[in-house]
Structure formats: structure tokens, C-alpha cells
C-alpha positions as CSV (number, residue, x, y, z in Angstrom):
1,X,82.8,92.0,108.4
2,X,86.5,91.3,109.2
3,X,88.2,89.2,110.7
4,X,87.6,87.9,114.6
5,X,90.6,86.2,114.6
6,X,91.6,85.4,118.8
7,X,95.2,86.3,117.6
8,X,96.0,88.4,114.5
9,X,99.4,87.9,112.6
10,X,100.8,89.8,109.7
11,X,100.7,86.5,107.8
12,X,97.2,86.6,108.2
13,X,95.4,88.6,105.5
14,X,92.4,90.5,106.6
15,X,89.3,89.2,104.8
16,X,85.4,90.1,104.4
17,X,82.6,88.7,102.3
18,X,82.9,90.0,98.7
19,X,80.0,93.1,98.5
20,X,77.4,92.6,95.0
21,X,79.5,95.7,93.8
22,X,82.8,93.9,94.2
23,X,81.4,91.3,91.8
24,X,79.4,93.6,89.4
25,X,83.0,95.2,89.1
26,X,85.0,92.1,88.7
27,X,82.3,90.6,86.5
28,X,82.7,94.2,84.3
29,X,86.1,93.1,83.3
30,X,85.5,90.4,82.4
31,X,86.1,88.4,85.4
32,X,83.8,85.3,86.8
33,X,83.1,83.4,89.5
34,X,85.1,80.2,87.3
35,X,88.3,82.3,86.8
36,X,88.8,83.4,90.1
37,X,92.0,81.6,92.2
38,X,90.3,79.2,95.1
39,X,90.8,78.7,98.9
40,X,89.5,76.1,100.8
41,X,86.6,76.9,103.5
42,X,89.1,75.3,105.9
43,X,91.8,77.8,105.0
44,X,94.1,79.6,108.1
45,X,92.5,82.4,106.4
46,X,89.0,81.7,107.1
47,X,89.0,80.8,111.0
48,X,86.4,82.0,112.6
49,X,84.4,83.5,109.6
50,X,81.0,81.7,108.9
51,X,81.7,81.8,104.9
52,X,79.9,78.7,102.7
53,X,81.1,77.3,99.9
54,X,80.5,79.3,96.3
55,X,81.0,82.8,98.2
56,X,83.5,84.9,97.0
57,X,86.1,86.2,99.8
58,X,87.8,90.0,99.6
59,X,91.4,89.6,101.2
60,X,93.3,92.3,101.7
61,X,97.0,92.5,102.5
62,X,99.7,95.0,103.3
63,X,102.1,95.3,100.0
64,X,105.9,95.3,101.1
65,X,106.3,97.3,97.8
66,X,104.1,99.8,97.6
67,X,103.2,100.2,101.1
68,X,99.7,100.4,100.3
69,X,97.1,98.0,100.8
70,X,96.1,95.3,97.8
71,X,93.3,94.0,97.6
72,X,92.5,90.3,96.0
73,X,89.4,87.9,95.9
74,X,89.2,84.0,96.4
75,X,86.1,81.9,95.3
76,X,85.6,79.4,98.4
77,X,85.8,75.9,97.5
78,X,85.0,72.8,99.8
């Protein structure tokens, strides 16, 4: 699922719900739920995405380095 924003911007990261693999990977390195960084359901971000509170988010933006696309992930936070 990605984003239905009316108008996209190149500020805007593109972002989907965080697939059970995503977090079996993260969760393999030793990352949880409790380290991730947070954004706020109300985020810019998250307009017009149905996402609850406790879900883990999947952003992905275009790096001005590499070129390439980087992926990072946000637990949603009231």
C-alpha cells in the first residue's frame, strides 16, 4: 500500500505498512518494536493512510548520495 497522497512532493517520503518479514528481519538484528525512532499518527507523512497506533511504518526516500532508494521504519505513536 503506498501512498494516496492528492499531491505528492519530493519532501514527502513514500510509505507502506511494515510486512511480518520486515519485522522478523529487523527483530533478527536485534532490533524491536521499543528501539525503533517514532512518528506521530498525525504525521504530514501519514495523510491519507488508515495506520493505528503500535504499527510499524516502511518509509522510503530517494538518497541525494547514493541515488538509490533507502529505506527506514517508524513505530506510530499517538
Amino acid at each position: 500500500m503506498s501512498n494516496p497522497h492528492s499531491t505528492v512532493h519530493y519532501l514527502v517520503p513514500r510509505a507502506e505498512l511494515a510486512s511480518e518479514e520486515d519485522l522478523s528481519a529487523l527483530s533478527e538484528r536485534g532490533i524491536t518494536k521499543s528501539k525503533l525512532p517514532l512518528v506521530r499518527k498525525g504525521d504530514a507523512g501519514l495523510k491519507g493512510l488508515s495506520f493505528s497506533v503500535g504499527q510499524v511504518v516502511k518509509f522510503f526516500r530517494q538518497s541525494k548520495i547514493t541515488g538509490g532508494e533507502e529505506v527506514f521504519f517508524r513505530l506510530i505513536v499517538e
